[in-house]
C-alpha positions as CSV (number, residue, x, y, z in Angstrom):
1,X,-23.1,-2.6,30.0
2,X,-19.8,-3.1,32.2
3,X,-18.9,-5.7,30.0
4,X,-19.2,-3.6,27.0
5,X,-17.3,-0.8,28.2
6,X,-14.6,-3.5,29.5
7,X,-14.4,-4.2,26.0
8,X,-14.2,-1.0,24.5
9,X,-11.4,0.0,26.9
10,X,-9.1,-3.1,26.2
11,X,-9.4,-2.5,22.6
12,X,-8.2,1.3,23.0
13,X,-5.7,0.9,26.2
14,X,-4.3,-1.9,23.4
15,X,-4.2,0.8,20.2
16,X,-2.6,3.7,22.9
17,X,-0.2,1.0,23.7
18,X,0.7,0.5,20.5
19,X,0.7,4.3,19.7
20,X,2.4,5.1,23.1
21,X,5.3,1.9,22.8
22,X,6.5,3.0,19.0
23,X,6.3,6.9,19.4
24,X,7.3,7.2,22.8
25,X,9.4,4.4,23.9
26,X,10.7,3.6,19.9
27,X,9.7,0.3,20.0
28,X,9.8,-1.7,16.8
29,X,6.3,-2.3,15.6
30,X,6.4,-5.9,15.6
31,X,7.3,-5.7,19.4
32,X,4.9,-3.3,20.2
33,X,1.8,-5.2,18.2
34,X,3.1,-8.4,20.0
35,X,3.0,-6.4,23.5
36,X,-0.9,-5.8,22.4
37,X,-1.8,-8.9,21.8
38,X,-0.7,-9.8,25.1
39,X,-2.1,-7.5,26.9
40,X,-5.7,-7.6,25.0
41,X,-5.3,-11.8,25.8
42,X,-4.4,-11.3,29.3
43,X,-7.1,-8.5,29.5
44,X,-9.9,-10.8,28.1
45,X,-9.2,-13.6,30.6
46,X,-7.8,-15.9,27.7
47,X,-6.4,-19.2,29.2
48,X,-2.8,-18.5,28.5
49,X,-2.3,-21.8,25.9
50,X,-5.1,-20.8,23.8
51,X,-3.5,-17.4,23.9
52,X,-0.2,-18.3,22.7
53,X,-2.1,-20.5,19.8
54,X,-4.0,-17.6,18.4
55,X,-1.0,-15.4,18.5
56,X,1.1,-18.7,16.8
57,X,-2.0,-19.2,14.0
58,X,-2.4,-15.3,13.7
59,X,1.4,-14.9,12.3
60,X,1.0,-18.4,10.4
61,X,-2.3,-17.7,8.6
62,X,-1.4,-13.9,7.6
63,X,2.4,-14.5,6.2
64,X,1.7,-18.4,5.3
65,X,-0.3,-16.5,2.1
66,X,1.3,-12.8,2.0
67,X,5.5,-14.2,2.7
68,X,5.8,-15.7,-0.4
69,X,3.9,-13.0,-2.4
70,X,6.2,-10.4,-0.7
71,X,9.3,-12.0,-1.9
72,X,8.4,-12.5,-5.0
73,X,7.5,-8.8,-5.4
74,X,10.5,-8.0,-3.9
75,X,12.6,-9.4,-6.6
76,X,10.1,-8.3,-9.3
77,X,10.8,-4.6,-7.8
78,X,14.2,-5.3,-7.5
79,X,14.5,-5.9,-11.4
80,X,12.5,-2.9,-12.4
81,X,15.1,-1.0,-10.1
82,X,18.3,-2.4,-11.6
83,X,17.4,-2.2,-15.2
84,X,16.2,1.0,-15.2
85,X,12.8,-0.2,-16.1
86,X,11.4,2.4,-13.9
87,X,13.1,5.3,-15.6
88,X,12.1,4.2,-19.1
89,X,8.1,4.6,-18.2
90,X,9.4,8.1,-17.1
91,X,11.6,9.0,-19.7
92,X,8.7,7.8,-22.3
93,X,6.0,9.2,-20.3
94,X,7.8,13.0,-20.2
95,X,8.0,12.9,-24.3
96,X,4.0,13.1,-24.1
97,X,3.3,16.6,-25.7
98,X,-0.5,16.0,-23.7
99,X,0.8,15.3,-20.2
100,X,2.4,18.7,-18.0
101,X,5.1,17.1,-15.6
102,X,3.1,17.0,-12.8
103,X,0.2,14.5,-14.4
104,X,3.4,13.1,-15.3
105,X,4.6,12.0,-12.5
106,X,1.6,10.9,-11.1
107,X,1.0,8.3,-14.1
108,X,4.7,7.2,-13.1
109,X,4.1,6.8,-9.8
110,X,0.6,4.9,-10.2
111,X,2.4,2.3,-12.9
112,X,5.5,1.8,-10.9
113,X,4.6,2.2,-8.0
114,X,2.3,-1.3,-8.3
115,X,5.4,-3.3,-8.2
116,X,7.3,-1.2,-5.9
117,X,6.8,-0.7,-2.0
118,X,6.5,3.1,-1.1
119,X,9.8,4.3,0.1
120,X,11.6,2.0,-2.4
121,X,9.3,4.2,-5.4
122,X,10.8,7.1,-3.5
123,X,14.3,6.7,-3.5
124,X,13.9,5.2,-7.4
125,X,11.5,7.7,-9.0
126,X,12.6,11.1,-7.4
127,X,15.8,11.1,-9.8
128,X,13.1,11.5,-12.4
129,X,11.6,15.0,-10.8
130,X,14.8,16.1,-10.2
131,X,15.6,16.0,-13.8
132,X,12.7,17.4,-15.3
133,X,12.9,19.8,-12.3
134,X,15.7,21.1,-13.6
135,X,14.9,21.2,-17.5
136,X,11.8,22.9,-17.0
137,X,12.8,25.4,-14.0
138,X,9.5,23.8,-11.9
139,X,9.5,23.9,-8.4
140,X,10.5,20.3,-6.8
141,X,7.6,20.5,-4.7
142,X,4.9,20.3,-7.7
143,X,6.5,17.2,-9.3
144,X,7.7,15.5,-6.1
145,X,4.1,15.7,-4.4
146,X,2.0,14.3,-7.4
147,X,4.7,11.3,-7.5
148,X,4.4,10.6,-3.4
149,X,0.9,11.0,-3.5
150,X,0.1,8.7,-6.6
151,X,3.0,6.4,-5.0
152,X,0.8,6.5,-1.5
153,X,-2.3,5.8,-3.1
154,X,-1.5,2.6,-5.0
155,X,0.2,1.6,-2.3
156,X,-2.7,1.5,-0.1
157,X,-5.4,0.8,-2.4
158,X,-3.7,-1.9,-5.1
159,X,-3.1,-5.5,-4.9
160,X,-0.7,-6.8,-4.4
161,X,1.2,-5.0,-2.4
162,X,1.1,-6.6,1.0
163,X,-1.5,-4.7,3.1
164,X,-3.8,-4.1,0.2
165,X,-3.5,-7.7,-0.6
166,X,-3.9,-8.6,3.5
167,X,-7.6,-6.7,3.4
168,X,-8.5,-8.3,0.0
169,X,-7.9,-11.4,1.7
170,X,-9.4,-11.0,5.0
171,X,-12.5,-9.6,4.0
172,X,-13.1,-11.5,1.0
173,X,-12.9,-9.5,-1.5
174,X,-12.7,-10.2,-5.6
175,X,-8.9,-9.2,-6.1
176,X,-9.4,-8.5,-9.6
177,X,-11.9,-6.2,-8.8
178,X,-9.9,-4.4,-6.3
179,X,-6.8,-3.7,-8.7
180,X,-9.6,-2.1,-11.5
181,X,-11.5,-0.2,-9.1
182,X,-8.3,0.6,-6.8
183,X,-6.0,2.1,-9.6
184,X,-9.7,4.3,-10.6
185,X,-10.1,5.7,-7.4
186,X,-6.2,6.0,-6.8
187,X,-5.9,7.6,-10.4
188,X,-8.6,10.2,-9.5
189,X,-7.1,10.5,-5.7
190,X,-4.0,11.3,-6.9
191,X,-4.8,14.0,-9.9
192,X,-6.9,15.8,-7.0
193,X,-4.8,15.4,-4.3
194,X,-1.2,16.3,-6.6
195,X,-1.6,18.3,-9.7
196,X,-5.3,19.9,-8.9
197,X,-4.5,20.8,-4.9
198,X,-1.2,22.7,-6.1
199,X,-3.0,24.4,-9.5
200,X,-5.1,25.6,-6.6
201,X,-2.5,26.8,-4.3
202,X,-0.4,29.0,-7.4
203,X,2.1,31.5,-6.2
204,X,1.3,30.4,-2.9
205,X,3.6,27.2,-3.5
206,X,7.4,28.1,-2.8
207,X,10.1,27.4,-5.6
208,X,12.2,24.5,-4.5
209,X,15.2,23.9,-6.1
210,X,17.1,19.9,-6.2
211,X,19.4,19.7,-3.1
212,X,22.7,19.7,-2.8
213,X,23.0,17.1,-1.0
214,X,20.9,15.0,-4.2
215,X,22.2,16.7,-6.8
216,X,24.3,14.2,-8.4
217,X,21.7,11.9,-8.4
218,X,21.5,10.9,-12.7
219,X,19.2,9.7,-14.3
220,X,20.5,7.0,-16.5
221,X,20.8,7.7,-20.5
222,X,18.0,6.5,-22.6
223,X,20.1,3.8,-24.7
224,X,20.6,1.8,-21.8
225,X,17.2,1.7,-20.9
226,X,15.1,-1.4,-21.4
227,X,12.4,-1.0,-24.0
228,X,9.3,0.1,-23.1
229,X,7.2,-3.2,-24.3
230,X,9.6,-5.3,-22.4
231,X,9.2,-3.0,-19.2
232,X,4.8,-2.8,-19.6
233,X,4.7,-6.0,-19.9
234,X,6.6,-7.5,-17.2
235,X,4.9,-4.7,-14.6
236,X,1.5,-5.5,-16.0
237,X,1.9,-9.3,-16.6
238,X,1.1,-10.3,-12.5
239,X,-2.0,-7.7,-12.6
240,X,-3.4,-9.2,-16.2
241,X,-2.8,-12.9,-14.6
242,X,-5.3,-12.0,-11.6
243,X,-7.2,-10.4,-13.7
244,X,-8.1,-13.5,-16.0
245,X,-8.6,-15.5,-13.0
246,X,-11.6,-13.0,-11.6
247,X,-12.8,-13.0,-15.2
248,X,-12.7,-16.5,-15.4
249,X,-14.7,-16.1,-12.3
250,X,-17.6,-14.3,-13.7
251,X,-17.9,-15.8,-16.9
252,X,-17.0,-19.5,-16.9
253,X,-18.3,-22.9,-15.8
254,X,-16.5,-23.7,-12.7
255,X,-16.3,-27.4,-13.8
256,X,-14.2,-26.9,-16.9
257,X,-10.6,-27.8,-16.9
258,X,-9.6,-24.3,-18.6
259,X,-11.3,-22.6,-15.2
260,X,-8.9,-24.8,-13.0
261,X,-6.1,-23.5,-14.8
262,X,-7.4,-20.3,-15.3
263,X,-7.5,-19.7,-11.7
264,X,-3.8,-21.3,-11.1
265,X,-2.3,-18.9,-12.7
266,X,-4.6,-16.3,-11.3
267,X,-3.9,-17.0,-7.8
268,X,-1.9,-14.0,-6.4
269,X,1.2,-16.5,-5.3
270,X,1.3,-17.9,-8.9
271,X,1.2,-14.7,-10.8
272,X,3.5,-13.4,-8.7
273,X,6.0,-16.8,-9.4
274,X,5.6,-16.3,-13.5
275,X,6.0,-12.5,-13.4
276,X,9.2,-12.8,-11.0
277,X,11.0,-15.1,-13.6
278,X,10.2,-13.2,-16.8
279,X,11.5,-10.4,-15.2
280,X,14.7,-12.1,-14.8
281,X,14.1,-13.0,-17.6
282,X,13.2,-9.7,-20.0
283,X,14.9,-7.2,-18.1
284,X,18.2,-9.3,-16.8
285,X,19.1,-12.1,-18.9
286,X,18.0,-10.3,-22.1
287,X,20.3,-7.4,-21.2
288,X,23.3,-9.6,-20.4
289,X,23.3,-10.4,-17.2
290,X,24.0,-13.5,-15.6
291,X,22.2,-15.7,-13.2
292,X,24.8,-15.3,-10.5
293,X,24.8,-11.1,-10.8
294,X,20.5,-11.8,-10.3
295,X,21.0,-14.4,-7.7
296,X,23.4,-11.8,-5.9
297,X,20.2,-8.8,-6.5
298,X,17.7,-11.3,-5.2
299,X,19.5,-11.8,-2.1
300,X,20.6,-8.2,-1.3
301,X,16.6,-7.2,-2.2
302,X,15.7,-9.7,0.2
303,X,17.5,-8.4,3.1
304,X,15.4,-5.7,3.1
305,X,11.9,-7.3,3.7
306,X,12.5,-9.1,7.3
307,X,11.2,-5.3,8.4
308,X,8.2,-5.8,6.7
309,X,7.4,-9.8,7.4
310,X,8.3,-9.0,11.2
311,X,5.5,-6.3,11.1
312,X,2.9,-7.5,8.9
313,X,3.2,-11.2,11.0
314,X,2.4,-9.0,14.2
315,X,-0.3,-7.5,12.4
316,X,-1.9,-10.8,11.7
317,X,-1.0,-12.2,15.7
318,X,-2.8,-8.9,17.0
319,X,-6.4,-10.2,14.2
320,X,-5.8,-13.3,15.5
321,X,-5.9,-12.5,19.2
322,X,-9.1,-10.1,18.7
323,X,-10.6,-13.1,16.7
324,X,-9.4,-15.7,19.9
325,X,-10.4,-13.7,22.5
326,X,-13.8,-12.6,21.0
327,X,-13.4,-9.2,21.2
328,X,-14.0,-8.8,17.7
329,X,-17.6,-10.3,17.4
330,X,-18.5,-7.9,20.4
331,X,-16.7,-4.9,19.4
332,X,-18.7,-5.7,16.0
333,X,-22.1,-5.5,18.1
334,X,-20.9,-2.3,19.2
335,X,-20.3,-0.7,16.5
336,X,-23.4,-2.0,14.4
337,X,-25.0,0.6,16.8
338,X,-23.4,3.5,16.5
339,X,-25.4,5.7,13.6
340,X,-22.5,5.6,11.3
341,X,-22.6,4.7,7.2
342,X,-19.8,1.6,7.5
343,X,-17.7,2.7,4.8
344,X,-17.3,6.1,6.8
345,X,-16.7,3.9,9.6
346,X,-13.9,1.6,7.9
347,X,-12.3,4.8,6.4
348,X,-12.1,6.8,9.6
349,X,-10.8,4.2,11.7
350,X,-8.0,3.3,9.1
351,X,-7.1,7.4,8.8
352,X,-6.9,7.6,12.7
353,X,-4.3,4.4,13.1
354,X,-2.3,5.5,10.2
355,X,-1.9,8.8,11.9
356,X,-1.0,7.2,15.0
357,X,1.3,4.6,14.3
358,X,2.5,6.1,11.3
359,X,2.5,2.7,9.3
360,X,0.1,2.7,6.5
361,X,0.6,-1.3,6.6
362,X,0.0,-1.5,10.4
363,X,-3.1,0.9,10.4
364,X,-4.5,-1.0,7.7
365,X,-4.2,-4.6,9.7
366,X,-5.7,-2.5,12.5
367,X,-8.7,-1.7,10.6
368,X,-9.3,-5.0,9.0
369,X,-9.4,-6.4,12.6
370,X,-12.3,-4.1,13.4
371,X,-14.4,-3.9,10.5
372,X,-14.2,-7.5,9.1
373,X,-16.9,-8.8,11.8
374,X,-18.9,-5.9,11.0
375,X,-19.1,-7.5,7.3
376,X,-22.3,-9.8,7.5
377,X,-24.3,-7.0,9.2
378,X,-23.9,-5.4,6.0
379,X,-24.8,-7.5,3.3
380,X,-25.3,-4.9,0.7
381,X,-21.9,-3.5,1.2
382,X,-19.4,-5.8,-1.1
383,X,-15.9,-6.8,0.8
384,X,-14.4,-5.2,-2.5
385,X,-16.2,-1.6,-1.2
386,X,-14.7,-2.5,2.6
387,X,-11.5,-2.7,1.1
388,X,-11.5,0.2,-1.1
389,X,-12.8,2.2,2.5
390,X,-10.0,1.0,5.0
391,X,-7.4,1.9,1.9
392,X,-8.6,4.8,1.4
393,X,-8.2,5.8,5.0
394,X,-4.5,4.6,5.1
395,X,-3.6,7.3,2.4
396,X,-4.4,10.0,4.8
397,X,-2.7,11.5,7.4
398,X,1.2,11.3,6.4
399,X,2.4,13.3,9.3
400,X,5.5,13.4,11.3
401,X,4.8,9.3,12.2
402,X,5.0,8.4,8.9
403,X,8.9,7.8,7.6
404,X,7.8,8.9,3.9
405,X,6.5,12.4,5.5
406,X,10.4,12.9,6.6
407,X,11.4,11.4,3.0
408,X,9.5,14.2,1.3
409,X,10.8,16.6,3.6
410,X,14.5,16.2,3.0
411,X,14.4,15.5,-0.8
412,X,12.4,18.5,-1.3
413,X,14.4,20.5,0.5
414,X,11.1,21.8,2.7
415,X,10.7,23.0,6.1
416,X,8.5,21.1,8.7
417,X,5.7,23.6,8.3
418,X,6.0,23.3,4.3
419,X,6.0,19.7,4.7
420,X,3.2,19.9,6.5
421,X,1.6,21.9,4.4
422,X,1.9,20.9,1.2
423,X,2.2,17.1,1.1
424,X,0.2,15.9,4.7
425,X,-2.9,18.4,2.8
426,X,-2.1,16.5,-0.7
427,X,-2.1,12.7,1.1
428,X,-5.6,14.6,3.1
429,X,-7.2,15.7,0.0
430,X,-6.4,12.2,-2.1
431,X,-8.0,10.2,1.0
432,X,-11.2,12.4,0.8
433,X,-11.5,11.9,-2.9
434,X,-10.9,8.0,-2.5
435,X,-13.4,8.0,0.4
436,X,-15.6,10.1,-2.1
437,X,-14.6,7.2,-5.4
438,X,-15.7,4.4,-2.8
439,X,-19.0,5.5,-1.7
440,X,-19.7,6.0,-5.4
441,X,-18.5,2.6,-6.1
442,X,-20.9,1.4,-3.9
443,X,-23.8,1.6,-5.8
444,X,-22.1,-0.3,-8.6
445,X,-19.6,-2.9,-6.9
């Protein structure tokens, strides 16, 4: 029992320190999950080489599969961003006489947002709700909430962005499976959470007007656009690639030459490679320009992703160390007692971190570190469903932690208590409607 509770209390002195070293002291998250690590190692009595090696195999093992993948989506994101790719699914989705602007913008956010990361989708696509904002005198607030929230959710819940990607891997899951049923749920998620919570809230929601400060923000003209089959197809190519390799999976011999290849250029770090080139290819070269104006893009879009590698290889060394010390296989034990559904479980432990921490990325690492020993105790629950569950969580709870809560905020032009009040519900709301998408899942995944 003392051994137990020893336990227990290193794993949440370690998730206060992490809470208390970002928040309070403004420690970069990659110092303060490293700081954990330590502590839960020293805490567990690990001898201090074998320590340093599960901290050293921890970062290896987590960026030696996800490094590569983020670069390459980097540049893929990059591309969409300087061709205006992203503004042509808008500008072709707003012509729709079926869609109002705010179902709009969530179908905007949901397809760009799979090759974009979540503040990048931001500070693209909200040019977009400014303008039709302005043409159709709506409040900012009911188009810039449905794009956040959609942008949130597929960021969370959709290979291959970097912590979807992470769980996938970690817990085993079918990627394939996880993009069809993660853009399903986050579809659903989003239409609640967005354009259904503010139909519901009506007068109720204030008129919000663009910004001065973002007012000369343009969107770019329509002839200087990429076409919309060259833009589809080079965001959709990477998904449809993994998405042959888990048919190929299901359906083939797995001694046949055309499943080797089949799942080559399925892998996520392969589909990735083809899709980063025919971008260059489709929406650079194509529009006249030259390898050494991409080669300058891929290098200033790479600056930006050390923040992300640093964090995400901290992530892993904090798995690693649970893994090393054992702490995992006996907080797994625990657990397995307490008289809670495990999807519940996965869910509310990734909606807690994320509020904490205020890194959807970082609480989702956190999560997988817990649940993933949990995962042969419950056979009948697919890794796809575990996934789903700990992504799901990670949409909730954008609050005053989170960077992208003070994003809405200022290009909305809302108060704190608006903020608060409008898109932390709408982020609530679409992570009880993906929790709700799971568990339904369940009984067919």
């Amino acid at each position: 029992m003392d051994s137990t509770m020893w336990m227990i209390g290193t794993l949440v002195i370690s998730i206060l320190l992490i809470i208390v070293s970002i928040i309070k002291f403004k420690f970069h998250p990659f110092l303060a999950l490293l700081l954990a690590s330590f502590f839960v190692g020293i805490s567990m009595q690990m001898n201090p080489l074998e320590m340093v090696s599960a901290i050293e195999n921890g970062i290896g093992g987590t960026l030696g599969f996800l490094a590569a993948i983020i670069g390459l989506g980097t540049i893929l994101g990059k591309m969409m961003e300087i061709s205006g790719a992203a503004e042509r699914i808008g500008v072709t989705l707003q012509k729709s006489r079926w869609l109002t602007p705010d179902v709009t913008m969530v179908l905007i956010g949901l397809i760009c947002g799979i090759t974009l990361f979540v503040e990048v989708g931001v500070v693209l696509l909200i040019p977009l709700a400014f303008s039709i904002a302005k043409r159709t005198n709506t409040s900012l607030l009911k188009l810039a909430i449905p794009l956040c929230t959609a942008l949130m959710a597929v960021h969370c819940i959709v290979p291959p962005h970097p912590a979807a990607l992470f769980v996938t891997n970690e817990l085993g899951a079918d990627i394939g499976t996880v993009i069809v049923a993660g853009l399903a749920v986050g579809l659903v998620a989003s239409l609640v959470g967005g354009p259904l919570f503010l139909k519901f809230l009506g007068d109720r929601l204030p008129f919000k007007t663009v910004p001065e400060a973002f007012s000369d923000l343009e969107v770019r003209e329509e002839k200087d656009l990429p076409s919309l089959g060259a833009t589809l197809f080079t965001v959709l190519l990477p998904i449809a690639l993994m998405l042959i390799k888990t048919a190929a999976d299901l359906n083939m011999s797995k001694d046949s030459q055309l499943f080797t290849l089949l799942q080559f250029i399925g892998n996520p770090i392969t589909a990735m490679f083809i899709a980063a080139f025919v971008a260059y290819y489709m929406l650079g070269i194509r529009r006249n320009m030259g390898m050494s104006v991409l080669l300058s893009k891929t290098e200033e879009s790479f600056s930006s992703i050390a923040n992300i590698l640093l964090i995400i290889g901290a992530g892993g060394a904090f798995n690693g160390i649970l893994k090393g010390s054992g702490l995992s296989d006996s907080l797994a034990m625990v657990l397995s007692g307490i008289d809670m559904h495990p999807i519940l479980l996965a869910w509310l432990v990734a909606i807690i971190l994320h509020a904490a921490v205020g890194s959807a990325t970082v609480a989702m690492m956190g999560a997988t570190a817990i649940v993933a020993p949990l995962m042969p105790m419950y056979p009948h629950i697919s890794p796809e469903i575990m996934t789903l569950a700990i992504g799901s969580g990670a949409i909730g709870c954008t609050i005053v932690t989170d960077s992208l809560f003070w994003l809405v905020k200022q290009y909305c032009n809302a108060t704190l208590a608006e903020t608060f009040r409008f898109y932390s519900v709408a982020t609530l709301i679409a992570s009880f409607v993906a929790l709700a998408g799971t568990f339904a899942l369940s009984f067919v995944i």
